[in-house]
N, C-alpha and C positions, 0 to 999 in steps of 0.2 A: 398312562402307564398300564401297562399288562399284567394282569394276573397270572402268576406263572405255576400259581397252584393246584387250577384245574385245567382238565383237561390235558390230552397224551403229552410225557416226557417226549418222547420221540420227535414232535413236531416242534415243542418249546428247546429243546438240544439244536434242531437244525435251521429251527431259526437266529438263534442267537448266534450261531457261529456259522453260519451262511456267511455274513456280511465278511468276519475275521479272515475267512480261507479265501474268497475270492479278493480281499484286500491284501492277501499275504501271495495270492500267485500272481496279479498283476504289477505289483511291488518286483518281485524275481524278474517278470520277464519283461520289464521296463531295462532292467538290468542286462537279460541275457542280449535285448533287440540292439541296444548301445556295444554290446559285445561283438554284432554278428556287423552292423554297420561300421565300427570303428574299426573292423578287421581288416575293412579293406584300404586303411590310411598306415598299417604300416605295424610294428611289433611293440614300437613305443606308443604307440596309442593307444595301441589293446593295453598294455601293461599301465597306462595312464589310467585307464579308464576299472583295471582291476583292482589298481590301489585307491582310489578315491569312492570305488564300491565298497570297499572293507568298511568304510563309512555309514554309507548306506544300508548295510546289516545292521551296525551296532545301533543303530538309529531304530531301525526296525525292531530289534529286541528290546531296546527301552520301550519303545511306545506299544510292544503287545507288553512289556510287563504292566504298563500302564492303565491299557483298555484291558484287559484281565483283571487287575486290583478292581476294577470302575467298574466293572461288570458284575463281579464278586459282591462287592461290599451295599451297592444299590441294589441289586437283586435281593438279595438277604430283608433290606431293611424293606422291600417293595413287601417280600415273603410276609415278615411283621407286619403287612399292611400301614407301616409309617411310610407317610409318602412325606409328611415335611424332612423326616431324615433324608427319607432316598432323593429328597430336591440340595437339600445340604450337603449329601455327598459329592452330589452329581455337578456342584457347583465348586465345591471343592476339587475335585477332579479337574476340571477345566482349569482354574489357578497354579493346581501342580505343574500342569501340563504345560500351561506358558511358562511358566518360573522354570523348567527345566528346560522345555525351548531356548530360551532364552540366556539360562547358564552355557546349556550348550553352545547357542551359537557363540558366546563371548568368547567361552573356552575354545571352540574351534579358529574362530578369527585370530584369536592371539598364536596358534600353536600350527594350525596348516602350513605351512611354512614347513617348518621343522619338520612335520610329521611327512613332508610331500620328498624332502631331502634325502630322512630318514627311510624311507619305505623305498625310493629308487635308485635304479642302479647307476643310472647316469644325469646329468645337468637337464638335458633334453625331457627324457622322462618326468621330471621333476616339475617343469615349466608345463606340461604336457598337464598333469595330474592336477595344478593348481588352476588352469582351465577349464574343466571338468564342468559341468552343473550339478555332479554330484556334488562335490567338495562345495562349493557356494549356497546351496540351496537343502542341507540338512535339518534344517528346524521343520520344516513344513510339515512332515507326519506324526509331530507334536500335538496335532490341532483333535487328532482323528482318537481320544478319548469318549470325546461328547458323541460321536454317533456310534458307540460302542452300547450305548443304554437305547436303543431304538426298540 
């Protein structure tokens, strides 16, 4: 663990959120490159492929709220110099994060469907959106609390 109490703010700010912004632009343009490839399979494919991103945000916003909290609340207690707390939270953190993984995927497996019906315009698109590897593989950046405390 680092002591984040000496030495320059400046460099302890760009390190810890180094990791955050470069994990949040290649996140996007995993997104956009699926955009710019599926474009050329047609208008229901982009549109498959926009609706099953809607996902892929909300995903994404949970889990910075997540490595944010995890970031916050170990750094604090690192600050206190309690490292058995900051191992405690930091283990805690990890547990949320699967148990919400985990909610989520349930809840998405039961409801993708509906939600892939709801969200398109036609049958085609529909069948299109529940192909996606975004719609299937949404739990995954669930995982990424634990290297939020690096």
């Amino acid at each position: 663990m680092n002591d984040l109490t000496n030495g320059p703010v400046t460099r302890h700010l760009l390190k810890t959120t180094s990791f955050m912004l470069v994990t949040m632009v290649f996140q996007t343009l995993y997104f956009l490159i699926d955009l710019y490839w599926v474009g050329r399979l047609g208008t229901q494919a982009v549109a498959a492929v926009g609706i099953a991103g809607n996902l892929t945000f909300i995903v994404l916003a949970l889990t910075q709220m997540l490595g944010v909290g995890t970031t916050t609340v170990v750094s604090h207690a690192i600050g206190r110099k309690d490292h058995p707390q900051a191992q405690l939270l930091f283990n805690q953190s990890q547990v949320l994060a699967i148990v919400t993984g985990v909610a989520f995927l349930i809840v998405g497996l039961a409801l993708r469907t509906r939600y892939s019906l709801a969200m398109s315009a036609d049958a085609t698109t529909a069948r299109l959106t529940l192909s996606t590897p975004s719609i299937r593989s949404t739990t995954a950046p669930f995982s990424r609390p634990r290297m939020t405390t690096w």
